[in-house]
C-alpha positions as CSV (number, residue, x, y, z in Angstrom):
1,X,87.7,5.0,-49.0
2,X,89.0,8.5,-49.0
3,X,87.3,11.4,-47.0
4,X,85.1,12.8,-49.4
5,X,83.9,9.5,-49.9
6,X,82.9,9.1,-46.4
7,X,81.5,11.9,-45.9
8,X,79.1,11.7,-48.9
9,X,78.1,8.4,-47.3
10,X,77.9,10.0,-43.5
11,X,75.7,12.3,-45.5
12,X,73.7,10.4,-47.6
13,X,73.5,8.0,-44.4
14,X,71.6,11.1,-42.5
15,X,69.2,12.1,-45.5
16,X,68.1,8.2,-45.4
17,X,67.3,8.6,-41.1
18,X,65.3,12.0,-41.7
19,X,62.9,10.5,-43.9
20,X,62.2,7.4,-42.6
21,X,61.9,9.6,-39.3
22,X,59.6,11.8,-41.1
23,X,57.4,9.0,-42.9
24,X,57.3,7.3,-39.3
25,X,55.8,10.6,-37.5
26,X,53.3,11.0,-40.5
27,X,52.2,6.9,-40.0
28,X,51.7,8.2,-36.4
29,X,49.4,11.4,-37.3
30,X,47.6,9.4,-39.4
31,X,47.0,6.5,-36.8
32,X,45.9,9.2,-34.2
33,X,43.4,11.0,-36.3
34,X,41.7,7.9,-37.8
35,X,41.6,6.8,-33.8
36,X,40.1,9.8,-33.2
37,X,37.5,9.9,-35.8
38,X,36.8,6.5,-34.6
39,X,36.0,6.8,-31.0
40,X,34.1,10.0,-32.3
41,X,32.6,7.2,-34.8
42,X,31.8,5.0,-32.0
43,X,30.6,7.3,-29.4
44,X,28.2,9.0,-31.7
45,X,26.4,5.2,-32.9
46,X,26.5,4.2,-28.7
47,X,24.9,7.7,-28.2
48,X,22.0,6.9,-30.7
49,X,20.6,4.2,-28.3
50,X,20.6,6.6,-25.3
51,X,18.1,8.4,-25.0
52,X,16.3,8.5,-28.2
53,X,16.4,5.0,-28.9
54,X,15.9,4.0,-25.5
55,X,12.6,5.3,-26.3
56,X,12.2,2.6,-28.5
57,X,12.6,-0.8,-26.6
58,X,11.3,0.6,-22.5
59,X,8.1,-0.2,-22.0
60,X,5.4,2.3,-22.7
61,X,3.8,4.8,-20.1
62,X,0.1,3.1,-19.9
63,X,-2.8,4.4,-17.7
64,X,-1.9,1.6,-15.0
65,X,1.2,3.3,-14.1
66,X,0.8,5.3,-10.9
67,X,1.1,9.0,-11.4
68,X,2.8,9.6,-8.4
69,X,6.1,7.1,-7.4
70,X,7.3,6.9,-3.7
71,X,10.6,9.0,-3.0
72,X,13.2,6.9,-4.3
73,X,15.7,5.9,-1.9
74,X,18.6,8.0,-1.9
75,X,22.4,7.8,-3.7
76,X,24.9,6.7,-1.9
77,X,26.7,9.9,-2.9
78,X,24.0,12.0,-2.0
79,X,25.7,14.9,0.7
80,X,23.6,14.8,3.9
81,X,24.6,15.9,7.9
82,X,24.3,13.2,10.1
83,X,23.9,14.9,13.2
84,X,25.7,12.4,15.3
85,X,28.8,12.7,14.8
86,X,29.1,15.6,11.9
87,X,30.0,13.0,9.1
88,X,28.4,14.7,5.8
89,X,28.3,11.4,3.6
90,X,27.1,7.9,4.0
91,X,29.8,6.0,2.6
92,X,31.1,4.6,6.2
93,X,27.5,3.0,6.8
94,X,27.4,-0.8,4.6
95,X,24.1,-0.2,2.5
96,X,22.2,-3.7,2.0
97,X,20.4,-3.9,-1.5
98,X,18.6,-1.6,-2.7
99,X,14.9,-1.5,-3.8
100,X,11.5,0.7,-3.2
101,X,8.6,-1.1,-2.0
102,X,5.2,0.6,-1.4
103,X,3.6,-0.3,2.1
104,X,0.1,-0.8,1.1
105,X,-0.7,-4.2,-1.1
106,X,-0.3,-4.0,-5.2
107,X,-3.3,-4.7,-6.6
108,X,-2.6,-5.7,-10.4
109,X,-4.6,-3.9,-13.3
110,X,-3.6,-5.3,-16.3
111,X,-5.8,-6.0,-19.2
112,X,-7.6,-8.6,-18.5
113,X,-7.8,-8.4,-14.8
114,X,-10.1,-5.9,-13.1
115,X,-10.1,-4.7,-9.5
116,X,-13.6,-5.7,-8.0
117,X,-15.6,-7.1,-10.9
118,X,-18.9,-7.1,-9.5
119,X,-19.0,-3.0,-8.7
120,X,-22.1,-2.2,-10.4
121,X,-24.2,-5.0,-9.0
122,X,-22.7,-5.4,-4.8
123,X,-21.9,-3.0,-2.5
124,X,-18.3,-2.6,-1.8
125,X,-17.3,-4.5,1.2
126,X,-14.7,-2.0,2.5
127,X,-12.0,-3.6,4.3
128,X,-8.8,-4.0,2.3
129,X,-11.0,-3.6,-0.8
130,X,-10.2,0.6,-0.8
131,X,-7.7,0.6,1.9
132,X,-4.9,-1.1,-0.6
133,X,-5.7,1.1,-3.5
134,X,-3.5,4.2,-4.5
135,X,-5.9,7.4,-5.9
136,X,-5.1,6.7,-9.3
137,X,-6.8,2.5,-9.0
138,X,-9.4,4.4,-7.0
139,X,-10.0,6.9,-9.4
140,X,-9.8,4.0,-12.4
141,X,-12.2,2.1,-9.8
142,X,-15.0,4.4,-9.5
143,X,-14.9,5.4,-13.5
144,X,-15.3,1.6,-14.2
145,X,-19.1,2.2,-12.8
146,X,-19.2,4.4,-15.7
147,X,-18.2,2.9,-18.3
148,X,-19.9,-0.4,-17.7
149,X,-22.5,1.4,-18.5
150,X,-20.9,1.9,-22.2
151,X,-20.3,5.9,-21.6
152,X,-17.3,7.5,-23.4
153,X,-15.1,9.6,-21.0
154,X,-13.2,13.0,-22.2
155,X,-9.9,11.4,-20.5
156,X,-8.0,9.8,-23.2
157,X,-6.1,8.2,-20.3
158,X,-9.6,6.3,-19.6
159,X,-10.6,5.7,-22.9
160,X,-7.5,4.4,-23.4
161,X,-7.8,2.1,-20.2
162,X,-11.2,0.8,-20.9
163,X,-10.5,0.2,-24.3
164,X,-8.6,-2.8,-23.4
165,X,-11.3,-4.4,-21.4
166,X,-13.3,-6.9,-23.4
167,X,-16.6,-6.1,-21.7
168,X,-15.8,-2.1,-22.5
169,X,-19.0,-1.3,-25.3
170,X,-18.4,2.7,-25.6
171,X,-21.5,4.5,-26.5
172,X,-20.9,7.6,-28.1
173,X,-24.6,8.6,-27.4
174,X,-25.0,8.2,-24.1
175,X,-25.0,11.8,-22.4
176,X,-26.3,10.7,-19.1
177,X,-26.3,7.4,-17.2
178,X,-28.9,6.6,-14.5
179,X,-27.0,5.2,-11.3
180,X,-28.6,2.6,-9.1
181,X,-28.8,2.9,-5.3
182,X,-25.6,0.4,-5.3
183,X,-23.5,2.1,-7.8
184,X,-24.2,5.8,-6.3
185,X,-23.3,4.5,-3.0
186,X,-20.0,2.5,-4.0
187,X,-18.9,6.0,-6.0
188,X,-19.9,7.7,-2.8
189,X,-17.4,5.2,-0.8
190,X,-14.7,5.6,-3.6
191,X,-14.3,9.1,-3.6
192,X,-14.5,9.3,0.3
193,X,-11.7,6.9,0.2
194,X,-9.8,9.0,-2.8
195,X,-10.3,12.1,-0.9
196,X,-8.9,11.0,2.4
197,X,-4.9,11.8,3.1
198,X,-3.0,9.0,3.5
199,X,0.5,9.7,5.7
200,X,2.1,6.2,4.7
201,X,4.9,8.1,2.9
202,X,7.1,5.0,1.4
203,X,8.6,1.9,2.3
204,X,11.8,-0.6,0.9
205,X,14.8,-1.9,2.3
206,X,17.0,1.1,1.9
207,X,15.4,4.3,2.8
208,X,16.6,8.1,2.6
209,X,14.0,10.4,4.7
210,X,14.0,13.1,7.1
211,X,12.8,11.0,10.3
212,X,13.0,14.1,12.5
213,X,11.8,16.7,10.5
214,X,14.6,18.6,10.9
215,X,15.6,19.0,7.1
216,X,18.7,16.4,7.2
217,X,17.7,13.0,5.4
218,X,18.2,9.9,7.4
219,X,19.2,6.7,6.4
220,X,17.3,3.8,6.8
221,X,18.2,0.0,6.1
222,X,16.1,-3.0,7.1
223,X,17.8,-6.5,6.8
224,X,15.6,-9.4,7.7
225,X,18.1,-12.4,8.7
226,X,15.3,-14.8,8.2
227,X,11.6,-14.9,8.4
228,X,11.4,-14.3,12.1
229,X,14.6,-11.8,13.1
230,X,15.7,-8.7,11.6
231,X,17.8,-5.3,12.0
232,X,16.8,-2.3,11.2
233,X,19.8,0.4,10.8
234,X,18.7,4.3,11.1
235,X,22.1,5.9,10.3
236,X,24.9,4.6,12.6
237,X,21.8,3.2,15.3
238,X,20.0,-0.5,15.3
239,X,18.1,-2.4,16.7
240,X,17.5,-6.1,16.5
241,X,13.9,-7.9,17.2
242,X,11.7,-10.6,15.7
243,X,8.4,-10.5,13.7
244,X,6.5,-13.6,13.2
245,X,6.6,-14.6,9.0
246,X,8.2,-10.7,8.0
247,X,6.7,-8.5,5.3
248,X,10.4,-8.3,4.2
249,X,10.7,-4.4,4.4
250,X,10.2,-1.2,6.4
251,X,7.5,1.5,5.7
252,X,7.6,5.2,7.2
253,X,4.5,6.5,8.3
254,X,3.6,10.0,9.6
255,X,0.7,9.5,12.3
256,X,0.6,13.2,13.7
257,X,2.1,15.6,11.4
258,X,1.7,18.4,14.0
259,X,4.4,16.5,15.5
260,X,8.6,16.3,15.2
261,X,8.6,13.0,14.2
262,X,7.5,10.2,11.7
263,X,7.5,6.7,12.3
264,X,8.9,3.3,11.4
265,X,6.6,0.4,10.9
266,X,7.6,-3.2,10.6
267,X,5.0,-5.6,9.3
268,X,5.0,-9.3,10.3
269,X,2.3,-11.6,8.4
270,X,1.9,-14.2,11.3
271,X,1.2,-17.9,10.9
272,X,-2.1,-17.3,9.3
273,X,-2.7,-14.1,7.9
274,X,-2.8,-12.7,11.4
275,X,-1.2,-9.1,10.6
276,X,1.1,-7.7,13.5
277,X,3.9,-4.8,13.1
278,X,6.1,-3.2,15.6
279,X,6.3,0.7,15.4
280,X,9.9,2.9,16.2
281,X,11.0,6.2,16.1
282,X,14.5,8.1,15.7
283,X,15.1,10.5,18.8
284,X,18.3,12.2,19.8
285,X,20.5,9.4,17.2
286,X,18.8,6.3,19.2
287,X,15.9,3.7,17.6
288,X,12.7,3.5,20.1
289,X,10.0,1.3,20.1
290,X,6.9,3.1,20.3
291,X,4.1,0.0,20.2
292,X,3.6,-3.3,19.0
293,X,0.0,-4.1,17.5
294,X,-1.6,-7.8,16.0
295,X,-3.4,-6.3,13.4
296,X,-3.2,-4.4,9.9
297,X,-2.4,-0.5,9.7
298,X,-5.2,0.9,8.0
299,X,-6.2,4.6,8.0
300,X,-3.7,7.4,8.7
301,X,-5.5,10.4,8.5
302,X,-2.1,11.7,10.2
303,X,-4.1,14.0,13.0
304,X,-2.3,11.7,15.2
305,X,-5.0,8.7,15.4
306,X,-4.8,5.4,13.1
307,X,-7.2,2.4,12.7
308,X,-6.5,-0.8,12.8
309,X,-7.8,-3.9,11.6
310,X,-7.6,-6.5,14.7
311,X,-8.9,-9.9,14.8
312,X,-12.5,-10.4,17.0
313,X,-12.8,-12.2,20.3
314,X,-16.3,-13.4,19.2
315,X,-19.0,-15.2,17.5
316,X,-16.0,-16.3,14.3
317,X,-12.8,-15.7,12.9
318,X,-13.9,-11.8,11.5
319,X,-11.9,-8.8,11.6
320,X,-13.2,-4.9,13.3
321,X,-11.4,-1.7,13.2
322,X,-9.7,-0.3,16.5
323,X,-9.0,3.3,16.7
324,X,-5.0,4.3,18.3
325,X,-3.3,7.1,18.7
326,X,-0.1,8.7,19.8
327,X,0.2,9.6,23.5
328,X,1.5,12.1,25.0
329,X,5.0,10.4,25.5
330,X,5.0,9.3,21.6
331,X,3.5,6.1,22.4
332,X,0.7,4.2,20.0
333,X,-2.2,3.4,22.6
334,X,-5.6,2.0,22.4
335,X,-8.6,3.7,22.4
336,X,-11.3,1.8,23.9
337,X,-14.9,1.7,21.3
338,X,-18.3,1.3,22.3
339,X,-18.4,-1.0,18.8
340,X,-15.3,-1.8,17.3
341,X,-16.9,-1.7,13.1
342,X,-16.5,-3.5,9.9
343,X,-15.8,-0.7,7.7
344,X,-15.3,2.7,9.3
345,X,-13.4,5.8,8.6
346,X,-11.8,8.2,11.2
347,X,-13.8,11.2,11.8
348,X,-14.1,14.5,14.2
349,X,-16.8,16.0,15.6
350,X,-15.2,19.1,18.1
351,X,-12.6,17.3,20.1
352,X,-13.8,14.1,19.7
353,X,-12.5,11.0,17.0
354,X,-14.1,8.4,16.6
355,X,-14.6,5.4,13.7
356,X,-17.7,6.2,11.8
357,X,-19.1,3.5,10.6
358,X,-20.2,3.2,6.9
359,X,-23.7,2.0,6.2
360,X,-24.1,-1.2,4.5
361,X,-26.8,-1.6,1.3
362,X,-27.4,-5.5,0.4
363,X,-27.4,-6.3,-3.3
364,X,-30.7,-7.4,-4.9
365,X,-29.9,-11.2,-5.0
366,X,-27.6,-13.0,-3.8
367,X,-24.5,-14.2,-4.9
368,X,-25.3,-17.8,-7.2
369,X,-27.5,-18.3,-3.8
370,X,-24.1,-19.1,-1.7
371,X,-22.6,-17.1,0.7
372,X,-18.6,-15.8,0.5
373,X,-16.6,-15.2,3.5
374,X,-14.6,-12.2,3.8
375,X,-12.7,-12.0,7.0
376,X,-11.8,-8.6,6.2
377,X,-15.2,-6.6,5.6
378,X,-19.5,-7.4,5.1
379,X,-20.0,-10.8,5.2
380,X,-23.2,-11.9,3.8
381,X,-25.1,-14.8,5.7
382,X,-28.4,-16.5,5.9
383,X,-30.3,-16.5,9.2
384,X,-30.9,-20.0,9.9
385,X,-33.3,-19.9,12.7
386,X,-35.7,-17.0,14.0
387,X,-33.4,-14.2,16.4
388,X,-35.0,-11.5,18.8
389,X,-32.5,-8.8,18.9
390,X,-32.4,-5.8,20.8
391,X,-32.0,-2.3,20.3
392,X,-28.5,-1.1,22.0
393,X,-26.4,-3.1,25.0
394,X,-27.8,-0.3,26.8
395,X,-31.2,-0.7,26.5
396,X,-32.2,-4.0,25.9
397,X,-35.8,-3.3,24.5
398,X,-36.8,-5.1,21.5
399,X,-35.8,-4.2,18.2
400,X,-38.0,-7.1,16.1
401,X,-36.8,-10.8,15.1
402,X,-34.9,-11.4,12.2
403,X,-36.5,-14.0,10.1
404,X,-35.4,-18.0,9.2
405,X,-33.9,-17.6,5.3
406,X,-33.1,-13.5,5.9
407,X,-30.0,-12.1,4.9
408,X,-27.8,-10.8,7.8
409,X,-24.9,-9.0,8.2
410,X,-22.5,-8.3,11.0
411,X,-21.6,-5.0,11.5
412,X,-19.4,-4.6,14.2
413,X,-18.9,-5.6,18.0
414,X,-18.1,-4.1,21.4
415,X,-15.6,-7.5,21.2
416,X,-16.6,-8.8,24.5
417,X,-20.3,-10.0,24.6
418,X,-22.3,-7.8,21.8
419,X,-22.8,-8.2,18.1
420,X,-24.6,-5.5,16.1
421,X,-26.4,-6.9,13.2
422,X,-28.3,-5.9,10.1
423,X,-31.1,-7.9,8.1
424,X,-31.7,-6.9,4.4
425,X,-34.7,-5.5,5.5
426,X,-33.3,-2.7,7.2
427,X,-34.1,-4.6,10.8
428,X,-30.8,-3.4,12.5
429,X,-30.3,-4.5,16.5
430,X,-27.9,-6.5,18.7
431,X,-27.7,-9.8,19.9
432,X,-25.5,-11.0,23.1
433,X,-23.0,-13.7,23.3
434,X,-21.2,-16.0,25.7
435,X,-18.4,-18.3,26.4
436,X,-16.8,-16.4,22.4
437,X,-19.9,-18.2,20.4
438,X,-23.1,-19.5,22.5
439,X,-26.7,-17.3,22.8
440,X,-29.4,-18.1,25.1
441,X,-32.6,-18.2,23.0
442,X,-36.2,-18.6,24.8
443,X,-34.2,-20.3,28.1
444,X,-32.2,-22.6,25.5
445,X,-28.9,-23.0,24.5
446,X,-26.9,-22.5,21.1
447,X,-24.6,-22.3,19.5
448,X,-24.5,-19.2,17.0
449,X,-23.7,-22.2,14.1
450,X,-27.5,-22.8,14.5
451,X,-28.3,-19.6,14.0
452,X,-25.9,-18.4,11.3
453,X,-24.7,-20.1,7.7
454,X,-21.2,-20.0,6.7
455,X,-19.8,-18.7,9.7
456,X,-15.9,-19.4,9.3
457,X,-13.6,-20.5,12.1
458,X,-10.1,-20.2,10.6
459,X,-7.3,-20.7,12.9
């Protein structure tokens, strides 16, 4: 082949290269836009089920959802100063698993379940009946008087409720409802209950809250190793201990909020519903324990006082309110009671707190003719002998006799000797005890069995 020949072909062999080259970049272009307009494609359909859709298939917002939620633990990438040793993040503290827990029991409202069934015809029994409501059950509670009665609320959120109760019969012309003494007194109860502040602030296993007041969130893990021994972490402190059958998580309470501090609270069930917990608090980076208590946190007004529910040393298995408070070294003490009450709440009168008691109001029959135990508020009995009772421990004069066949309650004790009692005739005195259940009647012996129906002895 002469030159020209070769050239031509060198040529022709060049022209060939540049458009294949050219063809292959345009194949790429093309590939890269329709790529693009894909992912554009495919982010644009994944975006359609976040968040409209979402809307969709999550459950609906109904009026048993609490309005207000706990403070939800914190991220782990949440910035906070942990005064200890200047680190500003969490990340070097393991976090166990996560979840939100409220201290006080859930009590279900779904439809077809209602909270205390027989409000319009018995007087609430207040032990844990109230105490383990949140305002907006309470506020559900004391409407369902109401609309029993067939009345039509304003509130679309109880209309809306009530609706889905099969005995609900709205009355559109019912403008006022006559309340009975039993009904006026348990809304009475209700709204002391949803009127009172509450300083149990939240609970879980992992916790983010400012312990100390001081503005910078603490962190706060509690990891039970079995039913009987736990840990609980406050930032880079611990401490190990044992409950006795563990609630499973931690709660933070605020008992005085005049104070610097708020305080951990680690519930322990107990062989047999006998409640205990164990109380800490976080000072200068270090976990102290504060008190130990058998018995059930109930009222925390947070003016540095708290009942408790604590298991009698008389007569039965029953269970009275104590009053505590914080010392003035931060400890929980005991405050001794003249009569430790069934249902009481914490009040003031000057300097003084005490547990007022609430009065009691028997229903007009009795229940199918039986008597219920409740260990945890009025239990209703039938006197099963005649009992002289007296007016006070402190003066011993007569008070009357409560009758064979009478309906009694118990209303409290000074939980050493003394039992205040109430007949359903309004007969109201005290009768003394010894050796925990034995009464010395006209120079003979008993024991309060023979006096008393249905008293319970649970171990």
């Amino acid at each position: 082949m002469d030159k020209s020949g070769t050239d031509l072909l060198v040529k022709t062999s060049s022209k060939s290269t540049c458009v294949i080259a050219v063809v292959l970049l345009t194949a790429c272009l093309f590939l890269l836009v329709a790529c693009s307009r894909f992912g554009d494609s495919t982010s644009k359909n994944s975006s359609n089920n976040t968040p409209e859709n979402a809307a969709e298939v999550s459950p609906a917002i109904t009026p048993e959802t609490p309005v207000k939620t706990p403070e939800q633990p914190t991220e782990i990438s949440e910035l906070i100063e942990n005064s200890s040793c200047g680190i500003k993040l969490f990340q070097d503290i393991p976090r166990i698993k996560e979840t939100a827990i409220p201290y006080t029991y859930f009590i279900n409202t779904v439809d077809n379940e209602d909270i205390l069934p027989k409000i319009t015809s018995e007087p609430i029994s207040c032990g844990e009946a109230l105490e383990a409501l949140s305002k907006f059950q309470l506020r559900l509670l004391r409407n369902e008087i109401y609309a029993r009665h067939g009345y039509v609320f304003q509130s679309k959120e109880l209309n809306d409720y009530f609706s889905k109760k099969s005995w609900y019969k709205p009355d559109p012309s019912i403008r006022e409802i006559k309340l009975s003494e039993i009904e006026q007194t348990n809304i009475d109860l209700i709204k002391s209950y949803e009127n009172r502040d509450s300083f149990v602030l939240t609970g879980g296993t992992v916790i983010s809250w400012d312990l100390d007041k001081d503005g910078k969130k603490e962190l706060i893990q509690f990891e039970a190793h079995d039913c009987d021994e736990y840990t609980l972490h406050i930032n880079h402190a611990f401490i190990t201990a044992r409950g006795d059958n563990l609630m499973g998580y931690c709660s933070v309470i605020d008992i005085d909020t005049s104070d610097s501090q708020c305080e951990i609270l680690v519930r322990s069930l107990g062989p047999s519903n006998d409640d205990s917990f164990q109380l800490y608090r976080y000072v200068n980076d270090r976990i102290e324990p504060i008190g130990q208590v058998d018995g059930l946190l109930s009222e925390v007004p947070g003016n540095g006082y708290c009942s408790i529910r604590v298991r009698a040393n008389v007569l039965q298995t029953w269970f009275l309110l104590d009053l505590y408070r914080l010392n003035s070294n931060g400890m929980l003490e005991d405050v001794e009671q003249e009569i430790y009450p069934v249902s009481a709440t914490i009040k003031m009168a000057g300097e003084e707190v005490f547990l007022g008691e609430i009065p009691y109001i028997f229903p007009y029959y009795p229940e199918n003719g039986q008597n219920e135990n409740n260990l945890y508020g009025y239990n209703v009995i039938t006197m099963l002998k005649d009992l002289p009772i007296v007016n006070a421990p402190s003066n011993p004069q007569s008070a009357g006799v409560l009758k064979k066949g009478e309906r009694i309650v118990f209303l409290g004790s000074d939980n050493k000797e003394w039992v205040k009692i109430q007949g359903e005739n309004g007969l109201t005195g005290w009768f003394q005890l010894y050796d925990y259940n034995m009464l010395e009647v006209g120079g003979n012996e008993y024991t309060a069995d023979e006096f008393f129906s249905s008293l319970c002895h649970a171990d």
